[in-house]
DOLUM-377645 format. One line per 10 residues: number of its first residue (from 1); their letters; for each residue x, z, y of C-alpha. Coordinates in steps of 0.5 Angstrom, whole numbers. Layout:
NUM	a	X:Z:Y; ...
END
This chain:
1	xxxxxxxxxx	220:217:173; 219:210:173; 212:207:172; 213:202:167; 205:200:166; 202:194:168; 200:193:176; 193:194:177; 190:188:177; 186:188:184
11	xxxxxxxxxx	192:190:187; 196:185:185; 192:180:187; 190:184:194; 199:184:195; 199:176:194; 194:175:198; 198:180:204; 205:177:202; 203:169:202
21	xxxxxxxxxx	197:170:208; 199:170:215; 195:175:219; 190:169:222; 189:167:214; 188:174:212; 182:175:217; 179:169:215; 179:172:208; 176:179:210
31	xxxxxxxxxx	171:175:214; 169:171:208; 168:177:204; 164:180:209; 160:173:209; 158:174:202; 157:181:201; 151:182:196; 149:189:199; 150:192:205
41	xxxxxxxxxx	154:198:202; 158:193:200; 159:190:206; 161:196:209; 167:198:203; 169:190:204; 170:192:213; 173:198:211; 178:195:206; 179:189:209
51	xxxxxxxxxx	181:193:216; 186:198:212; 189:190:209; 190:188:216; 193:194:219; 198:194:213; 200:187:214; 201:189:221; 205:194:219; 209:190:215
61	xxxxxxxxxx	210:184:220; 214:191:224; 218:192:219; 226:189:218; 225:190:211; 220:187:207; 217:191:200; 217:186:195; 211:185:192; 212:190:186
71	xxxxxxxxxx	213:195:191; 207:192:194; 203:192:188; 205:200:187; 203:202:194; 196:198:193; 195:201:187; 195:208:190; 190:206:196; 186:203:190
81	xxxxxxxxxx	186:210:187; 185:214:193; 180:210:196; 176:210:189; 177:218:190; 173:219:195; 167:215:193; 166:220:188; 160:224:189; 162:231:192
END
């Protein structure tokens, strides 16, 4: 089954960001981030997040075949929901 719905919309922009970024780039974004988080529980979604983008990238970069960006955008899609997921309280 194909899924025919528009890409999450964070999972796009967290694609374009891996795709047209270098790792430096990347880190500095994630930093940022962490920089101008309002909350320290925010902070720490933004590291644990930010984290899991670089591992991606790296993994990625290890690759001789690059995903495009939709087959990029439908795995970030699924992180995004398994990540959302586990903070559901238990």
């Amino acid at each position: 089954m194909v899924n025919t719905s528009a890409p999450d919309l964070m999972a796009s922009q967290m694609a374009q960001l891996i795709l047209g970024s270098d790792l430096d780039e990347l880190r500095e974004v994630v930093k940022r981030w962490l920089a101008e988080a309002p909350t320290g529980n925010v902070r720490r979604q933004y590291e644990v997040f930010g984290a899991k983008l670089v591992e991606l990238k790296q993994a990625l970069a290890e690759q001789p075949i690059q995903p495009t960006r939709e087959e990029l955008e439908l795995a970030l899609t699924m992180m995004l929901k398994l990540a959302a997921q586990g903070e559901r309280p238990r």
